[in-house]
Each structure stands twice: as structure tokens, then as C-alpha cells.
C-alpha positions as a Markdown table, in Angstrom:
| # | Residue | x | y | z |
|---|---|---|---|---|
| 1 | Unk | 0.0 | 0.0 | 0.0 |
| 2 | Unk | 2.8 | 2.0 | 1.0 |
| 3 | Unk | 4.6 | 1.6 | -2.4 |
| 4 | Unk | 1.1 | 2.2 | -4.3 |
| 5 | Unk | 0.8 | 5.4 | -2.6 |
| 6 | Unk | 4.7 | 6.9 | -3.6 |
| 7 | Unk | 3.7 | 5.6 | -6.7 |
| 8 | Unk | 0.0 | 7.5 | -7.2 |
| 9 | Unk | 1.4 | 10.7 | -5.3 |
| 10 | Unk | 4.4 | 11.5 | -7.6 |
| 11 | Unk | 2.2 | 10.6 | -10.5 |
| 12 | Unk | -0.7 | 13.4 | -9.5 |
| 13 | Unk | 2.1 | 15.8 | -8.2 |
| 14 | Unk | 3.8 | 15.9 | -11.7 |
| 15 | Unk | 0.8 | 16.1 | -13.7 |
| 16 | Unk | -0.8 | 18.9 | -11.4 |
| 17 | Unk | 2.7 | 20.5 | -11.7 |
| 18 | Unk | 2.4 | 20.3 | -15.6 |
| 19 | Unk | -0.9 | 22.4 | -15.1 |
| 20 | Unk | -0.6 | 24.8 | -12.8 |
| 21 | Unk | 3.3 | 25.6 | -14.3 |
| 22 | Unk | 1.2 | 28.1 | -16.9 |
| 23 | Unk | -0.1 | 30.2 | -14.0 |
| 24 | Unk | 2.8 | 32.7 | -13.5 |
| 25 | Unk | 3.2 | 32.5 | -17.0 |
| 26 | Unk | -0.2 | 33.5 | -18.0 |
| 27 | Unk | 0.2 | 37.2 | -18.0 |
| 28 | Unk | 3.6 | 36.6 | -20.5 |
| 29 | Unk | 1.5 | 34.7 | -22.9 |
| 30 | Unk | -1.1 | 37.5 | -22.9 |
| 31 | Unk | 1.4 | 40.3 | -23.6 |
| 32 | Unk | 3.3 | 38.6 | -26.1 |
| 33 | Unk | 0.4 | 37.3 | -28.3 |
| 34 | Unk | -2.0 | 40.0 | -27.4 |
| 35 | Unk | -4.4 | 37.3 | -25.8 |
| 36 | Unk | -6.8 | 39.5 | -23.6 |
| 37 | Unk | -8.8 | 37.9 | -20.8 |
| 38 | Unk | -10.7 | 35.5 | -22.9 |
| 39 | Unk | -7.8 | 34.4 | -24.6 |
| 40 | Unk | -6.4 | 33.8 | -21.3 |
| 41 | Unk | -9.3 | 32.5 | -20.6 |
| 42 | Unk | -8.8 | 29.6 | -23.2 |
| 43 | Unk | -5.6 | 28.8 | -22.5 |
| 44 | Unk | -6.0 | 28.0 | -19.1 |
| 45 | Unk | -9.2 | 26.6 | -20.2 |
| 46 | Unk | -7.5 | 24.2 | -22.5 |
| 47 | Unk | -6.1 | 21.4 | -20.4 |
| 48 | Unk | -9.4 | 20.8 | -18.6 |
| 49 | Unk | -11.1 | 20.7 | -21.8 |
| 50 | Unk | -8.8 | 18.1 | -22.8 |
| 51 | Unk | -9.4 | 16.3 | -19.3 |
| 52 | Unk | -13.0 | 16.0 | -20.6 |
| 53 | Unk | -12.8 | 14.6 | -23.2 |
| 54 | Unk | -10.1 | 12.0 | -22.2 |
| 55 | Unk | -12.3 | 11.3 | -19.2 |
| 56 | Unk | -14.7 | 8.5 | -21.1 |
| 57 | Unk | -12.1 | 6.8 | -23.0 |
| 58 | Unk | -9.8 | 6.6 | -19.9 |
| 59 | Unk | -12.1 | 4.9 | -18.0 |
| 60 | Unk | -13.1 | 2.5 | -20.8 |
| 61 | Unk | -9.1 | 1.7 | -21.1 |
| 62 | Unk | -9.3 | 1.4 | -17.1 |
| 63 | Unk | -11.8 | -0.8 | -16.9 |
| 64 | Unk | -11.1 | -3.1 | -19.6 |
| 65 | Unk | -7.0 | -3.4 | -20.1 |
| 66 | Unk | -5.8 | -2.5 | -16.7 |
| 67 | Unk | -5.2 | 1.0 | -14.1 |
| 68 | Unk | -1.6 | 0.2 | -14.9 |
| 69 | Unk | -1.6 | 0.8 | -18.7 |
| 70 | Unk | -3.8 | 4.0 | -18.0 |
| 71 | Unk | -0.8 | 5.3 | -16.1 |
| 72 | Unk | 2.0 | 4.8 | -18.5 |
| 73 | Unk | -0.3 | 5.5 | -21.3 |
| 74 | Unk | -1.1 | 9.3 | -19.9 |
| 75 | Unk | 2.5 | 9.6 | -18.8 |
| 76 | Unk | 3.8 | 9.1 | -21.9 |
| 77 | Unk | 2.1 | 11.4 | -23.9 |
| 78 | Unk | 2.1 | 14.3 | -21.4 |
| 79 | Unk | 5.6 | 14.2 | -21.6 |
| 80 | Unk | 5.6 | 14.7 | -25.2 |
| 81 | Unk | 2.7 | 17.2 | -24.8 |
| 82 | Unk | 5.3 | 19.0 | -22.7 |
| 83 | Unk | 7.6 | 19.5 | -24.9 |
| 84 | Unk | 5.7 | 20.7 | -27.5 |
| 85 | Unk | 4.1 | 23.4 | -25.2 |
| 86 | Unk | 7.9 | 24.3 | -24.7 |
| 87 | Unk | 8.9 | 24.9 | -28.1 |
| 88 | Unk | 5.5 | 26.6 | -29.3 |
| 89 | Unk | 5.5 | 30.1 | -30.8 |
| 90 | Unk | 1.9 | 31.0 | -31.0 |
| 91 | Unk | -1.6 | 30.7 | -29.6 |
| 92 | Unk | -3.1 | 28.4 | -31.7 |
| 93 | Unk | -0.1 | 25.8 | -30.4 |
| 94 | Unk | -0.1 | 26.6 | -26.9 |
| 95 | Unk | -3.9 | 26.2 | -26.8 |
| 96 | Unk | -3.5 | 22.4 | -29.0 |
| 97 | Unk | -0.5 | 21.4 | -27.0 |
| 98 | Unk | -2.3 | 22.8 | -23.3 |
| 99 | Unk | -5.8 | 20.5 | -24.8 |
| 100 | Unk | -3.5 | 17.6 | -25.7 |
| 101 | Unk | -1.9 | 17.2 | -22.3 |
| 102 | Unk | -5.3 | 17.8 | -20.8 |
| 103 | Unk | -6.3 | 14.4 | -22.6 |
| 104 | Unk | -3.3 | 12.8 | -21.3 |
| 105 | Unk | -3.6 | 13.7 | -18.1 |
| 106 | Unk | -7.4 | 12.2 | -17.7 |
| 107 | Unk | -5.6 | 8.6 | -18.8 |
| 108 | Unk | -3.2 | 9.2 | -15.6 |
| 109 | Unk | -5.6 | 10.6 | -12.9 |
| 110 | Unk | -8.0 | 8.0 | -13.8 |
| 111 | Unk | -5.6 | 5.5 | -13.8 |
| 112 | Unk | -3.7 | 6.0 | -10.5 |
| 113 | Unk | -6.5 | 7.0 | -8.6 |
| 114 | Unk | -8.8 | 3.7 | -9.4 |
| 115 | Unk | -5.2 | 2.0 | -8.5 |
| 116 | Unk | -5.1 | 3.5 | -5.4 |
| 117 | Unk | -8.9 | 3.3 | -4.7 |
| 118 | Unk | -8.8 | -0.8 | -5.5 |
| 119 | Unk | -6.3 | -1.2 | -2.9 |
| 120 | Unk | -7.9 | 0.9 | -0.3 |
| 121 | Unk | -9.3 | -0.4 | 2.7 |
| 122 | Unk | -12.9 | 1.1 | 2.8 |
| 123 | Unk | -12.6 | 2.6 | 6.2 |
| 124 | Unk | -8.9 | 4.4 | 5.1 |
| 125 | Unk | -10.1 | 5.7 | 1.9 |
| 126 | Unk | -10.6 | 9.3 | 2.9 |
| 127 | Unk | -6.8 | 9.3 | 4.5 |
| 128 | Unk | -5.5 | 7.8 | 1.4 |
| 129 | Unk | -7.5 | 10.2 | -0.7 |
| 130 | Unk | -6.1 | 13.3 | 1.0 |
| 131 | Unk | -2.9 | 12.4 | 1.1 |
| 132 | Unk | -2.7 | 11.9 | -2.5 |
| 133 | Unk | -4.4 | 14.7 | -3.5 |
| 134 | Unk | -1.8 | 16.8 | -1.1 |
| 135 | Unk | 0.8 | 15.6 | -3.3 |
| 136 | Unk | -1.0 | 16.8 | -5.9 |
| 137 | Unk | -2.2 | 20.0 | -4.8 |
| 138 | Unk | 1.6 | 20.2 | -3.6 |
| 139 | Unk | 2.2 | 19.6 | -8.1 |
| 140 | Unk | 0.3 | 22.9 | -7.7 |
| 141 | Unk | 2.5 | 24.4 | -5.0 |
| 142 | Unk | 5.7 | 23.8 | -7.1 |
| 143 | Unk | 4.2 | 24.5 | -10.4 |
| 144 | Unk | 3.6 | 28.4 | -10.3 |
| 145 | Unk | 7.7 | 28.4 | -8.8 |
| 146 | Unk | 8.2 | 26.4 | -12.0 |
| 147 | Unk | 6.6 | 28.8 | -14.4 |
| 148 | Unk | 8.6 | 31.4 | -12.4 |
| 149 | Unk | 11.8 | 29.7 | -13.0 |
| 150 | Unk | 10.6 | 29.2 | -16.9 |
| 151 | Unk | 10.5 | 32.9 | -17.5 |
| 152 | Unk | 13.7 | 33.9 | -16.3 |
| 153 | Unk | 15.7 | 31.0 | -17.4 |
| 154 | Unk | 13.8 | 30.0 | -20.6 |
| 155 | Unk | 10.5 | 28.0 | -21.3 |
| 156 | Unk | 11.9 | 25.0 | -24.1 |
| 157 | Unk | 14.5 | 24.2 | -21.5 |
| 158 | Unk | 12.8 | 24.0 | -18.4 |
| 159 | Unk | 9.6 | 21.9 | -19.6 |
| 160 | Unk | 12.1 | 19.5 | -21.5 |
| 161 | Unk | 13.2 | 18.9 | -17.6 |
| 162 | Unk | 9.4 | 17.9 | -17.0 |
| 163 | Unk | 9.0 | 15.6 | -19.8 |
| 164 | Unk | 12.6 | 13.8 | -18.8 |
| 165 | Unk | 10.6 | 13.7 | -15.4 |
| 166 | Unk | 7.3 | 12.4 | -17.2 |
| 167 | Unk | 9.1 | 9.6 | -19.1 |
| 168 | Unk | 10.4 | 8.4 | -15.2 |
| 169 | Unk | 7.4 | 8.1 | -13.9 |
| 170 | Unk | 6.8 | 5.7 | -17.1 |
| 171 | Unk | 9.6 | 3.3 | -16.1 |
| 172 | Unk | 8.3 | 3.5 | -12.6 |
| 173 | Unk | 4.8 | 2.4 | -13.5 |
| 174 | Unk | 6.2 | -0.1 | -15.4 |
| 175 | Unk | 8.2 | -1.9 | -12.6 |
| 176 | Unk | 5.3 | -1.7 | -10.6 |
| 177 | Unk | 3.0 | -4.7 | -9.8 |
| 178 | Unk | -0.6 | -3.9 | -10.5 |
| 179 | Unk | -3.2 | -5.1 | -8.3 |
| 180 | Unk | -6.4 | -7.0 | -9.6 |
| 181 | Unk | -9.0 | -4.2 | -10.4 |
| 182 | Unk | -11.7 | -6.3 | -11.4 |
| 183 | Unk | -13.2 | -8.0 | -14.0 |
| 184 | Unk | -13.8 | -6.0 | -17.3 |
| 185 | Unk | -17.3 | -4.2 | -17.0 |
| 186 | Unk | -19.3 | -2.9 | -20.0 |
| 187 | Unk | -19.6 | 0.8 | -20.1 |
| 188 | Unk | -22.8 | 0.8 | -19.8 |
| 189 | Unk | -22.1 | 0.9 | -16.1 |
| 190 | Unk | -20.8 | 4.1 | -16.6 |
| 191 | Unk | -23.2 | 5.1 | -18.2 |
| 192 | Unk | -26.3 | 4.1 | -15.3 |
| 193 | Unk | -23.7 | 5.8 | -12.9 |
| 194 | Unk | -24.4 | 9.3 | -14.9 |
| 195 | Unk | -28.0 | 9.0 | -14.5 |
| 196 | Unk | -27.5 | 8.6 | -10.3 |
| 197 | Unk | -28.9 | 11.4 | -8.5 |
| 198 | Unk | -26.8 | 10.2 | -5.5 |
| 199 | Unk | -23.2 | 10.1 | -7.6 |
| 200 | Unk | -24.5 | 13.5 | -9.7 |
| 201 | Unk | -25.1 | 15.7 | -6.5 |
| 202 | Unk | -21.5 | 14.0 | -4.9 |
| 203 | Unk | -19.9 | 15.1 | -8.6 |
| 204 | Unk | -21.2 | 18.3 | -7.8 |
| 205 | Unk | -18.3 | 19.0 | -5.5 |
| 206 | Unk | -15.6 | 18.3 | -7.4 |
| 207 | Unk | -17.3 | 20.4 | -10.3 |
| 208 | Unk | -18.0 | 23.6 | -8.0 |
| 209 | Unk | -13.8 | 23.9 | -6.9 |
| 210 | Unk | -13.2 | 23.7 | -10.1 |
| 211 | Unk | -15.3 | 26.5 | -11.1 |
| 212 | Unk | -13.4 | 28.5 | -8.4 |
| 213 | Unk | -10.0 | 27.8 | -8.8 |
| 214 | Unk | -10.8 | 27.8 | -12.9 |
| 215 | Unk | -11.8 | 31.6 | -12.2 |
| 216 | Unk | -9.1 | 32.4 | -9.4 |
| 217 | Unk | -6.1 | 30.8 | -11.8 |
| 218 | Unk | -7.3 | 33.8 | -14.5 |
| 219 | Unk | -8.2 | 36.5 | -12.7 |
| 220 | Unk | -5.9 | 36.5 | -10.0 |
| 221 | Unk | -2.6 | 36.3 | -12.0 |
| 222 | Unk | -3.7 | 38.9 | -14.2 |
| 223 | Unk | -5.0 | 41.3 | -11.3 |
| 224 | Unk | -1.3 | 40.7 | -9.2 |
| 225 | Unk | 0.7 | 41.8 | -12.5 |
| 226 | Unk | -1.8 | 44.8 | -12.6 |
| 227 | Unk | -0.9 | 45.7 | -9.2 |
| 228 | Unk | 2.8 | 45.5 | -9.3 |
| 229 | Unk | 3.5 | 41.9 | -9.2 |
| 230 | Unk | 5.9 | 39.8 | -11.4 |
| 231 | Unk | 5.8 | 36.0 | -12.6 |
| 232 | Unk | 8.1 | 35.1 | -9.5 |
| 233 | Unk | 5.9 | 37.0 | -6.9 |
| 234 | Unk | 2.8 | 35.4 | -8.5 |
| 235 | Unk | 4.2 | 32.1 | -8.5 |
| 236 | Unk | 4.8 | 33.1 | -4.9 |
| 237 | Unk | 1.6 | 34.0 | -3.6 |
| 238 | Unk | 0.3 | 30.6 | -5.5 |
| 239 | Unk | 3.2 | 28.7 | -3.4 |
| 240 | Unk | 1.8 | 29.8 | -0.2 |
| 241 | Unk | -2.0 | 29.0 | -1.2 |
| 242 | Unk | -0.8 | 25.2 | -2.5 |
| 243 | Unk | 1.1 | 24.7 | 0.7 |
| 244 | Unk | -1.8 | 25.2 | 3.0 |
| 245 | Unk | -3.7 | 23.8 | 1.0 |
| 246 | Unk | -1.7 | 21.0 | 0.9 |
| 247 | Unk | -1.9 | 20.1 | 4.8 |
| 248 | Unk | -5.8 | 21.2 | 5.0 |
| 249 | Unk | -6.3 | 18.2 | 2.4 |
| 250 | Unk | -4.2 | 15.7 | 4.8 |
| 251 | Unk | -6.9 | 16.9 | 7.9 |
| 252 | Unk | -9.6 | 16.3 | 5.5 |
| 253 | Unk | -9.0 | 13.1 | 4.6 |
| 254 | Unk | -9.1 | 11.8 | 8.7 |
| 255 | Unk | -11.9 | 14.2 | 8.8 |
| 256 | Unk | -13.9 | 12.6 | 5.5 |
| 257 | Unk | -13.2 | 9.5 | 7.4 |
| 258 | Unk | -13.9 | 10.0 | 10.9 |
| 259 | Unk | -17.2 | 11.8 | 10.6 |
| 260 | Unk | -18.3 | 11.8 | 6.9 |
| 261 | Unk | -17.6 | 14.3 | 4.2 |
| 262 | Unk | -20.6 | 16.8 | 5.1 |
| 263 | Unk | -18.9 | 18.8 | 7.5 |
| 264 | Unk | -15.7 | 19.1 | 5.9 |
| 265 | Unk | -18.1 | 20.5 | 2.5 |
| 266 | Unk | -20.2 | 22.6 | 4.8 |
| 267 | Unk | -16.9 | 24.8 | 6.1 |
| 268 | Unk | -15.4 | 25.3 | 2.3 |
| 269 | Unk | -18.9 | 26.4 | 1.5 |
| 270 | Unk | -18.7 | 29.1 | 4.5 |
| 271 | Unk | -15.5 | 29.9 | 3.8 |
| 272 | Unk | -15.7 | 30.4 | -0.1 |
| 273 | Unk | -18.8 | 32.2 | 0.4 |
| 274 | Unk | -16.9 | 35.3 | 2.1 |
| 275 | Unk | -13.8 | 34.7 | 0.0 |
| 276 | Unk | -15.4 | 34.8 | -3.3 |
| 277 | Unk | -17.3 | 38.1 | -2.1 |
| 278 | Unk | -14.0 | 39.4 | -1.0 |
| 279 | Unk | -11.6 | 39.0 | -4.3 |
| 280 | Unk | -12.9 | 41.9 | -6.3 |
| 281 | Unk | -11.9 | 44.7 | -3.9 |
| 282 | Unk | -8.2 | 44.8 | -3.3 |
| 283 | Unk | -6.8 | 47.5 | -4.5 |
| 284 | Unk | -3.2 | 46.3 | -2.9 |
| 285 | Unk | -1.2 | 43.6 | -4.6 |
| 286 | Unk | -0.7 | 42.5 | -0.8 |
| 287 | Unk | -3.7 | 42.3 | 0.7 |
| 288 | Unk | -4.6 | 40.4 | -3.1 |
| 289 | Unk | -2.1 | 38.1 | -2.3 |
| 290 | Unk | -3.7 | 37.3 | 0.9 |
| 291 | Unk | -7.0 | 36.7 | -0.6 |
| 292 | Unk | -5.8 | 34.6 | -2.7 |
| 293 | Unk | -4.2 | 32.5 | -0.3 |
| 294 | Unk | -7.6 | 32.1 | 1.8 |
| 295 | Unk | -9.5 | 31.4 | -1.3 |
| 296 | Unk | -7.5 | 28.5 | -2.1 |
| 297 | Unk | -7.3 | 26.6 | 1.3 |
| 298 | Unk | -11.4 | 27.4 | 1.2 |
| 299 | Unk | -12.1 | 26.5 | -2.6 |
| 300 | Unk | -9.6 | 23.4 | -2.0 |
| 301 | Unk | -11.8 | 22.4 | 1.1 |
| 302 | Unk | -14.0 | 20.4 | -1.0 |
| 303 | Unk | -11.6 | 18.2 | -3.2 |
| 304 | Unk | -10.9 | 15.6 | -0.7 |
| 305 | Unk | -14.6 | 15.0 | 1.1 |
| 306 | Unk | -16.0 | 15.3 | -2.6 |
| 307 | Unk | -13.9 | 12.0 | -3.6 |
| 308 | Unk | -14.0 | 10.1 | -1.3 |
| 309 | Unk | -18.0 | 10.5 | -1.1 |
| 310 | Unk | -17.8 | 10.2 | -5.0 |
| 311 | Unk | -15.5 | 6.9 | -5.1 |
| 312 | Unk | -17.7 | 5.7 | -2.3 |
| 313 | Unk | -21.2 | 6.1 | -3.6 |
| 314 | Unk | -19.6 | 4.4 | -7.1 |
| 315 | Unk | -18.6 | 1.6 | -5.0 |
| 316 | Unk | -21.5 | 0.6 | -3.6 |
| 317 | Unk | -22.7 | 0.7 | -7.3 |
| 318 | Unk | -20.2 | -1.9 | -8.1 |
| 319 | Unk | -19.0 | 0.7 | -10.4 |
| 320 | Unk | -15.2 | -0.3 | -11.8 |
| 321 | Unk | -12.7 | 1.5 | -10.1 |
| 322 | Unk | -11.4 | 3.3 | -13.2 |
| 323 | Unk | -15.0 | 4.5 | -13.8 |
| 324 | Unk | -15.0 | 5.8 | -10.5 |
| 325 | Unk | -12.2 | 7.8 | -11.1 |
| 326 | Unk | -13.0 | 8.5 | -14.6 |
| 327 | Unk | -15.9 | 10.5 | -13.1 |
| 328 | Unk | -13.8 | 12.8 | -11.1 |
| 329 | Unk | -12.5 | 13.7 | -14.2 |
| 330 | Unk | -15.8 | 14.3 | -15.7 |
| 331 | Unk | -16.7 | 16.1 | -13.0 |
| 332 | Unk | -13.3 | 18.9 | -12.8 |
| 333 | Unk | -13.0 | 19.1 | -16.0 |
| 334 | Unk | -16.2 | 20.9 | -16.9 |
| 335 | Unk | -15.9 | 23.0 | -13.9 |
| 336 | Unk | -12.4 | 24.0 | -15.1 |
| 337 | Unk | -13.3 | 24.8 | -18.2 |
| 338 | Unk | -16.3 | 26.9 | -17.9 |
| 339 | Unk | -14.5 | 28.8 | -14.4 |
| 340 | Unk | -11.7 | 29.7 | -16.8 |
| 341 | Unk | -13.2 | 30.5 | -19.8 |
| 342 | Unk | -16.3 | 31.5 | -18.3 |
| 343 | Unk | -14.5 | 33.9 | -15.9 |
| 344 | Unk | -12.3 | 35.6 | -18.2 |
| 345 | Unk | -14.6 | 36.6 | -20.9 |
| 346 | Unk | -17.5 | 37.7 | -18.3 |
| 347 | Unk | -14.8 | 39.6 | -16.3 |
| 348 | Unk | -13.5 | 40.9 | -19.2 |
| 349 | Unk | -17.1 | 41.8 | -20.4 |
| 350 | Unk | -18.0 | 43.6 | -17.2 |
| 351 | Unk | -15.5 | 43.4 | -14.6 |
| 352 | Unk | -13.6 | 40.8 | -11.7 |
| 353 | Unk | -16.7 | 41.6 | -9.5 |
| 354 | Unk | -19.1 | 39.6 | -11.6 |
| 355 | Unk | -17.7 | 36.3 | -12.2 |
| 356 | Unk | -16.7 | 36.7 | -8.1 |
| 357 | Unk | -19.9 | 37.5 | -7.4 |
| 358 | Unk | -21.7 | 35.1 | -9.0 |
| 359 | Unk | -19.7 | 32.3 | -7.7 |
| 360 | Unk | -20.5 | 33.3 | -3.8 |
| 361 | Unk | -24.2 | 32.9 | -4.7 |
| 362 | Unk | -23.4 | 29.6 | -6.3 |
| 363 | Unk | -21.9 | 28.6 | -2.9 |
| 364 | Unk | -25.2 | 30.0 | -1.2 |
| 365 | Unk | -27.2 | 28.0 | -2.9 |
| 366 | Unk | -24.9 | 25.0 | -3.0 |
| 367 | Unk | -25.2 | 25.1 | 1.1 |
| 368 | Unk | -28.9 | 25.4 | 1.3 |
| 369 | Unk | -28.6 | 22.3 | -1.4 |
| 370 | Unk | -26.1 | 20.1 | 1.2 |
| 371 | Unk | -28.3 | 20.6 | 4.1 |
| 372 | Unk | -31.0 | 18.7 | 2.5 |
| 373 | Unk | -28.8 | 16.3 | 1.0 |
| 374 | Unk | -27.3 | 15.9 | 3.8 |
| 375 | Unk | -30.0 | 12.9 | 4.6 |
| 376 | Unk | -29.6 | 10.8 | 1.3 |
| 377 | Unk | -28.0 | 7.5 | 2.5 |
| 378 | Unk | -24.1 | 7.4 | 2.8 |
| 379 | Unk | -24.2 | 11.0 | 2.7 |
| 380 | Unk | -23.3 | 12.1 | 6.2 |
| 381 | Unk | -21.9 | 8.4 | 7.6 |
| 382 | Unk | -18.1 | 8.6 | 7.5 |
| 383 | Unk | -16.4 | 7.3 | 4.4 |
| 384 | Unk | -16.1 | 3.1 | 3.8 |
| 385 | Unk | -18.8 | 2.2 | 6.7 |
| 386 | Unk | -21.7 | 1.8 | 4.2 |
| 387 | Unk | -19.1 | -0.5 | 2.6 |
């Protein structure tokens, strides 16, 4: 187990490193090619977009060749995607290259996550969960230093690093004994999965985070270089966020397990509510900076409860493990997507307030929403003891 989880953790760490390298960076690209907000907008947008629509297909490979071959299949091709993000000279390639490794990337999230989650004991599934997401979310602490690092000492050269990095992990996977998953199952499990009110309403939040942090990784980048901020202090203020964001997701996991996920979704839904309506205002890079540190420990509250509830409730289904996780990536992806594009062309249509705005009433209503869901069965028991 212990092996499994080094394994899974440097796996979602590099990948989430590969995405949130572009942050720092975004402001760059939108100077040099004249993108605007939207166009910044679908950039950032591009990757999740590509998680999307790699999300069906990566469960289908999951479920009926192996988690194992998911992994190496994703690595493999994000390292070339990385690459040729490094070496591209215009927006039309950064977007394709961005959407590419956003494919890539569903093959290994869904792959070493429904690892993980077939090895997990039921009643540990919430620790493991938060512990590999912390190494991913710590991907995202590294990634913005990354990006920093890129635009001093050069893009080509630092993200052919990662992809030397990306082809590792591929060895690794490979010398790693795969545990039994399952026998094949016919996607039209998948399928009666997406028509569950239960699984929908536990998709829900992994969707709403990612509407935040899809509108936060535009805006907020864009709004520090306004204010005075370079690409290194960006990629600073993003390190800070990602580290405490980091340990908050270990707490979460006991949390998830020890008395359910509701509670833990109940505080990020408190806390994003005043962050959201909070953003806007600033007027000081610093007291930004701090915002934006809040707003990711509160957006990232939800990750880890959301799941394991999510992996649970497929369980019970007898839903394959790499459909289970293929619907995490159904559910971020969209969320992404729309936060990022979404954000940036309504901001840019009106102004930061808006898209912020909007978001802390989607919270609003998102809480009156858990409090009655709260009841549905395996809602509010902790994680694994309906299993």
C-alpha cells in the first residue's frame, strides 16, 4: 500500500505541476500574443477541456486493459505534450499542446487513482484520498515556482526537464506490480452511474472547486501583474496558497473519514462564500495576495470530502474503479473549463466583480442544497462504513 501510494502521489504531483506551471506565465503569454482575458481564458481553459474529453475513454481503457496501462499511457504522452508546449511560438499551439496534455492527463488521474482506490481499505479511503491529493495540490504548490523559473531561465529548456521527469514516472509504472481491479465491465455501467442522482449531487463537488480555482487561476494572475506583481511573486503568492492547502487536504482526509464528508463541504462552503465576495476589492497587490491564499485553502476544502463520497457512492454501485475515477475527471474538467473560460470573458465583459460574485451565490445556494442532502443514505456516515 505503501509503495502504491509513492507511486499515485508522484504521478498526480507531476501532472498537477504540468498544469498549474502556466499560472505565472499566464500574464507573459497574454502580452506577447495579445491574448486579452478570454484568450487567457482559453488557455487556461485548454487542459481541462482536454481532461474532458479524455475522461470516457480513460475509463473505458481502465476498466477493460488494466489502471496500470492507463498510467503509462497518460505519462507518456504528457511528456511529449510537454515538450511541445515548450517549443510553441503561438496561440493556436499553446492552446492544441495545453488540450492535448489535458487528454493525457485524464488517462493518468484516472488510472492511479482507481489504483489506489482498488487497494484501499474502505474505512482508510478518505486518509489515502487526502494524502494523495496533497501531493498533488503540492504539483500545484511547485508548479507556479516552475513557471517562475521558466521565465527567467527560458520555457523550451525547463519543460524539456518535465518531460525527462514524465518519461520516469513511465519506467516506474512499469516496474510496478498492478493489483487485480476487477473484472472488465461494459460501459454501460458508466453510463447508469451518470443518471445517479446520488453520484450527480457528490460530482457536484468536485465540479463547484473547479469552477473556483478555474476563475481564481485567470483572474488573480492577471489582477497581481496589474498591481505591481511579477511572474516570481505570482508564483509566490500561489506557493503559499498550495502549501496550506496542501496540509488542510491531509486533515480532510481523517476528517472525510472520521465523521463523513458533510462537515468538511459545509466549512469550504462558508468559507468560499466570504472569499469569493472578498476578491474583487483589493486595490493592494498584498492584501490580493492574501485573498488569494484564503481562497485557495477554502475553494480546495472540498476536493478531498467530494472524492471520497464520489468513489464511495460508485462503490456501492459496483461501479469499476477506473469508472470511478474517470468521473472525477468528468466532473473537474467541466468546472475548469467553464470557471476559466467563463471567468475571463464575463470579467473581461463587465469586470472581476461579476464572475466573483456570481460564484459566492453559487456557494449560497450550493449550502442550502447540502443541508438537505445531507439525509440521502451514505451522505453524512463517514467514508467506507456503508461499505
Amino acid at each position: 500500500m505503501r509503495n502504491l501510494l509513492l507511486l499515485t502521489s508522484a504521478v498526480v504531483f507531476f501532472d498537477t505541476l504540468f498544469f498549474s506551471a502556466l499560472t505565472p506565465l499566464l500574464p507573459h503569454f497574454a502580452d506577447e500574443l495579445s491574448l486579452g482575458k478570454t484568450g487567457a481564458g482559453v488557455l487556461a481553459a485548454a487542459y481541462p477541456a482536454g481532461a474532458f474529453l479524455g475522461a470516457i475513454p480513460s475509463g473505458i481503457l481502465a476498466a477493460r486493459v488494466g489502471l496500470k496501462l492507463s498510467v503509462m499511457v497518460g505519462m507518456t504522452t504528457v511528456a511529449i505534450c510537454t515538450v511541445l508546449f515548450g517549443l510553441s511560438q503561438e496561440a493556436w499551439q499553446l492552446d492544441l499542446a495545453r488540450f492535448l496534455q489535458g487528454v493525457a492527463s485524464a488517462f493518468t488521474w484516472t488510472g492511479a487513482l482507481g489504483w489506489l482506490v482498488a487497494a484501499a481499505p474502505g474505512a482508510k479511503r478518505g486518509a489515502l484520498i487526502g494524502r494523495a491529493f496533497a501531493a498533488a495540490v503540492g504539483g500545484a504548490l511547485f508548479g507556479p515556482v516552475v513557471g517562475g523559473v521558466a521565465s527567467l531561465t527560458g520555457i523550451g529548456w525547463t519543460f524539456g526537464i518535465l518531460a525527462a521527469v514524465s518519461f520516469a514516472l513511465v519506467a516506474w509504472a512499469a516496474l510496478t506490480p498492478s493489483p487485480s481491479s476487477g473484472a472488465p465491465q461494459d460501459s454501460s455501467a458508466l453510463v447508469r452511474a451518470l443518471g445517479d442522482r446520488s453520484i450527480l449531487g457528490a460530482a457536484w463537488f468536485v465540479v463547484l472547486p473547479a469552477l473556483l480555482f478555474g476563475t481564481l487561476g485567470v483572474l488573480a494572475p492577471l489582477r497581481l501583474s496589474e498591481l505591481g506583481f511579477g511572474a516570481v511573486a505570482i508564483g509566490g503568492v500561489f506557493l503559499c496558497s498550495a502549501g496550506l492547502e496542501a496540509v488542510n487536504n491531509v486533515f480532510l482526509g481523517h476528517a472525510s473519514d472520521r465523521v463523513g464528508p458533510v462537515t468538511p463541504l459545509l466549512a469550504g462552503l462558508a468559507g468560499s462564500i466570504v472569499v469569493a465576495a472578498l476578491l474583487p476589492w483589493p486595490r493592494s497587490a498584498y492584501v490580493l495576495a492574501v485573498l488569494v491564499v484564503c481562497a485557495g485553502v477554502a475553494f480546495g476544502t472540498f476536493f478531498t470530502p467530494g472524492m471520497t463520497l464520489l468513489s464511495n457512492l460508485a462503490e456501492v454501485r459496483g461501479l469499476h474503479y477506473g469508472y470511478a475515477a474517470a468521473l472525477i475527471n468528468l466532473a473537474w474538467a467541466p468546472g475548469q473549463t467553464v470557471g476559466a473560460v467563463g471567468g475571463g470573458a464575463l470579467a473581461q465583459a463587465t469586470s472581476d466583480a461579476v464572475p466573483y460574485l456570481l460564484l459566492a451565490l453559487v456557494c449560497v445556494g450550493t449550502l442550502v442544497f447540502l443541508r438537505r442532502a445531507r439525509r440521502l443514505p451514505g451522505w453524512a456516515a463517514p467514508v467506507g462504513s456503508q461499505t
